[in-house]
C-alpha positions as CSV (number, residue, x, y, z in Angstrom):
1,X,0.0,0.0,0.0
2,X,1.2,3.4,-1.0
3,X,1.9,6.0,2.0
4,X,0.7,9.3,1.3
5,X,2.6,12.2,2.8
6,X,0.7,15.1,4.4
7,X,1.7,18.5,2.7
8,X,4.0,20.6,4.9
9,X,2.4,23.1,7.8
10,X,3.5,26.8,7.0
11,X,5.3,27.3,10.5
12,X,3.5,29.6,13.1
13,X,5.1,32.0,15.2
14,X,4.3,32.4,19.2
15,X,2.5,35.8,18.6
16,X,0.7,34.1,15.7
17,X,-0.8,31.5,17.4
18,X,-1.4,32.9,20.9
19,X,-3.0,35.9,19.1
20,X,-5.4,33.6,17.0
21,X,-6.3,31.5,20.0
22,X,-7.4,34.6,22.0
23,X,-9.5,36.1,18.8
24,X,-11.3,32.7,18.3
25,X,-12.1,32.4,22.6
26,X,-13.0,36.2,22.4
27,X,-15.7,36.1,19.2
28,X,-18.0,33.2,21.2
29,X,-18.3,36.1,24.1
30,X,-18.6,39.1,21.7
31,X,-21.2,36.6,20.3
32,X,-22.9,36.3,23.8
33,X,-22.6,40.2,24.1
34,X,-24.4,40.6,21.1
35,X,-27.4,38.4,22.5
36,X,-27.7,39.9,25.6
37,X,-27.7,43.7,24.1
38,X,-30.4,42.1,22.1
39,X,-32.0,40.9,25.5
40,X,-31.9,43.8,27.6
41,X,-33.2,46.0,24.7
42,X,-30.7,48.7,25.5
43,X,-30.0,50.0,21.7
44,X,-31.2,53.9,21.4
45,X,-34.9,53.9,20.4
46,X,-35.8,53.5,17.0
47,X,-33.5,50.7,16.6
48,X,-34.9,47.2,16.8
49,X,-33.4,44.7,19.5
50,X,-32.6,42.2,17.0
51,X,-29.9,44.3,16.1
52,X,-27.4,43.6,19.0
53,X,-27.6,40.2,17.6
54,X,-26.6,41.5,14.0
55,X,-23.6,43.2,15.8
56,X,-22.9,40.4,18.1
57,X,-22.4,38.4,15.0
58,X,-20.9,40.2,12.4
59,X,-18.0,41.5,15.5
60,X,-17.6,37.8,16.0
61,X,-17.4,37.1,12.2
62,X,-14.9,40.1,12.2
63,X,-12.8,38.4,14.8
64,X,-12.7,34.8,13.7
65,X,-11.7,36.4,10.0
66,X,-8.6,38.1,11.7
67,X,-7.4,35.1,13.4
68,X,-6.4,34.6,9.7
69,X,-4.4,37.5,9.1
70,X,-2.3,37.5,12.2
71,X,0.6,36.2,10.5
72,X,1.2,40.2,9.2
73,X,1.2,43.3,11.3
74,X,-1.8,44.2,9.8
75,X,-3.9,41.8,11.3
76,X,-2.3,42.3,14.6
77,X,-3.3,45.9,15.2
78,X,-6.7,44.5,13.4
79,X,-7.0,42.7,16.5
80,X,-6.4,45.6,18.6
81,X,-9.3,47.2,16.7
82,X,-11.2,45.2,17.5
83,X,-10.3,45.4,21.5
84,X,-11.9,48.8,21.1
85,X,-15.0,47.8,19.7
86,X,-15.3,45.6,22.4
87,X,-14.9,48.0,25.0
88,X,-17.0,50.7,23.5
89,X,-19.8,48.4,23.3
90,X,-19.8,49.4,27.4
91,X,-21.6,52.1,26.5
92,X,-24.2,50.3,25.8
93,X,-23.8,47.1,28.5
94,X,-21.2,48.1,30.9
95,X,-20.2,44.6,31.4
96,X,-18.4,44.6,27.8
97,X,-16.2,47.2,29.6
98,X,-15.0,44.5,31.4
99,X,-14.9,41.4,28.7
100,X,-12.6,44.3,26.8
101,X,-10.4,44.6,29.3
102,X,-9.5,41.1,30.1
103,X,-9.5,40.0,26.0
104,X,-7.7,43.1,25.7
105,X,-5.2,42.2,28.5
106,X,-4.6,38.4,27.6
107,X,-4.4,40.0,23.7
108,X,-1.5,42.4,25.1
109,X,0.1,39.7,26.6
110,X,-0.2,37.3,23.6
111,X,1.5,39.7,21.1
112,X,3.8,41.3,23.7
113,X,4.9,38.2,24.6
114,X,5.1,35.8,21.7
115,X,6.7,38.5,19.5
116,X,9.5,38.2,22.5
117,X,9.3,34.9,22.0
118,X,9.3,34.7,17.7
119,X,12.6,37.1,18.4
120,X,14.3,34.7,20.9
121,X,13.6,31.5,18.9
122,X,15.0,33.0,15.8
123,X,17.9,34.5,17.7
124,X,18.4,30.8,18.6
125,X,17.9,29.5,15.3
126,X,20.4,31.8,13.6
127,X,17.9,34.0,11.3
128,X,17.5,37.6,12.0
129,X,15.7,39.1,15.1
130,X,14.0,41.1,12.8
131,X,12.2,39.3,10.6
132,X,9.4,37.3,12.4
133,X,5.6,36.6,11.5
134,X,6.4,37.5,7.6
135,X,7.4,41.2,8.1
C-alpha cells in the first residue's frame, strides 16, 4: 500500500498563534454580548433589538476572519481594533467594559509576549531578530 505524505504546515510564530487563540475564545463572548444587548433592549430607540444580535455576530465574524491574518502586522493591530469595539460596546452594556479589558489584556500579553518569544527562537535558530511573522 502506498503511504501518502501530508503537505507541509506553514510554521506559526508564538505571537501568531497565541494571538489567533485569544481572537477565536473572544468572538464566542462578543457573540454572547451581542445576544444579551439584544436581551436587555438597550440600543437607542428606534433601533430594533434584534440588532445587537446583527452586531454580536458580524464583531464575532470580524474576529474569527482576523485570526487569519495575524501572521502580518496588519492583522495584529486589526485585533487591537477590535479590542476597542469591544470596550466601546460598554456604552451600551457596561459589562463589555469588562470582557474588553480582560481580552484586551490576555491580547496584550499574547503579542507582547510571543513576538519576544518569535525574536528569541530566531535569535536561537540563527535567522534575524528582525524578521518574524512575515514582516
Amino acid at each position: 500500500m502506498e503511504r501518502v505524505s501530508a503537505r507541509a504546515r506553514r510554521a506559526r510564530g508564538a505571537e501568531e498563534s497565541l494571538a489567533q487563540v485569544v481572537l477565536g475564545f473572544e468572538s464566542i463572548i462578543v457573540f454572547l454580548g451581542g445576544l444579551a444587548v439584544y436581551g436587555l433592549n438597550v440600543l437607542p430607540a428606534g433601533i430594533p433589538s434584534w440588532w445587537g444580535i446583527v452586531g454580536g455576530s458580524v464583531l464575532a465574524a470580524l474576529l474569527i476572519l482576523t485570526t487569519g491574518l495575524t501572521r502580518s502586522r496588519v492583522g495584529i493591530l486589526l485585533g487591537w481594533l477590535w479590542q476597542l469595539v469591544v470596550v466601546l460596546g460598554g456604552l451600551l452594556v457596561p459589562a463589555l467594559v469588562l470582557v474588553g479589558v480582560i481580552f484586551g489584556g490576555m491580547y496584550a500579553y499574547a503579542t507582547i509576549k510571543g513576538r519576544a518569544l518569535d525574536r528569541r527562537n530566531a535569535v536561537r535558530a540563527g535567522a534575524s531578530p528582525h524578521v518574524t511573522n512575515g514582516d
